[in-house]
C-alpha positions as a Python dict, from the first residue, in 0.01 Angstrom:
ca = {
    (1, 'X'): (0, 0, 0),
    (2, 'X'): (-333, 71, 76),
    (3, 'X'): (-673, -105, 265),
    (4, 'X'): (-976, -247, 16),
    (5, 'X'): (-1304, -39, 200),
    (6, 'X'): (-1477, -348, 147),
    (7, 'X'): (-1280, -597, 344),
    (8, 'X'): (-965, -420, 472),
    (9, 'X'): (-753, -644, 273),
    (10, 'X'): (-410, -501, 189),
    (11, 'X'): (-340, -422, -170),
    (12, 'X'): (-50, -352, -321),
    (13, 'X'): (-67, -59, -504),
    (14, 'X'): (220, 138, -784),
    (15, 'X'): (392, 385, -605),
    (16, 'X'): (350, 595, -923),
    (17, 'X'): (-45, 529, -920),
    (18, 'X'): (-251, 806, -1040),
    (19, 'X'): (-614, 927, -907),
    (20, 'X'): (-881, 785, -1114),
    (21, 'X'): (-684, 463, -1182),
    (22, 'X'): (-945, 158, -1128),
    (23, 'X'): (-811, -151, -974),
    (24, 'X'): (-960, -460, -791),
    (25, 'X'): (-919, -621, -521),
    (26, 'X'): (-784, -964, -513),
    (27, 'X'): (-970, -1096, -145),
    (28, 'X'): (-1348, -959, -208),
    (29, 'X'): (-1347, -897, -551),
    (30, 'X'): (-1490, -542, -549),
    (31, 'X'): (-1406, -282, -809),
    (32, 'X'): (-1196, -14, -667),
    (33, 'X'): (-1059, 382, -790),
    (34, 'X'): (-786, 565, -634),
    (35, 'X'): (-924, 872, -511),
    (36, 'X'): (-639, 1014, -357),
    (37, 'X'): (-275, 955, -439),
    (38, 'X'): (-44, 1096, -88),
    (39, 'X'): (-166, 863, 111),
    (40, 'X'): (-292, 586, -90),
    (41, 'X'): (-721, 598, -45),
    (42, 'X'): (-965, 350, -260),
    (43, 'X'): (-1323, 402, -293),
    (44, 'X'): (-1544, 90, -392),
    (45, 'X'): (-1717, 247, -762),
    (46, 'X'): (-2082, 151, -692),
    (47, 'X'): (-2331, 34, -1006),
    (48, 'X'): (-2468, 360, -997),
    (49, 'X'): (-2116, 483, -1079),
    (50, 'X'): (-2031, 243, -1337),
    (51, 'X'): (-2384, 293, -1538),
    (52, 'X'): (-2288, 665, -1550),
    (53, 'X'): (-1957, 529, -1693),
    (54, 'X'): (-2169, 356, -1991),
    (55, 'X'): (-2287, 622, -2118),
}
C-alpha cells in the first residue's frame, strides 16, 4: 500500500512491484512510478519527464 503525492489517496499496490513500474492513481488521476520498492514510495512523472520518455 502506498500514498498518491498528489492527493494522499491510498493505492493499492503488488507486493511484488518493481522500481520503475508506472501506475495511476484512481482518485486524482495523476501518472505515478515506483521509485522505491521497501517501503512502497510513488513519485508523480512530470511532462518534462514523459517528453524525455518520447524520445
Amino acid at each position: 500500500m502506498a500514498h498518491c503525492p498528489e492527493c494522499e489517496a491510498v493505492i493499492e499496490v503488488e507486493d511484488d512491484v518493481e522500481e520503475g513500474a508506472k501506475l495511476d492513481c484512481p482518485d486524482c488521476g495523476a501518472e505515478l512510478e515506483v521509485v522505491n520498492t521497501n517501503p512502497v514510495e510513488l513519485d508523480v512523472i512530470s511532462d518534462e519527464e514523459k517528453e524525455d520518455e518520447a524520445w
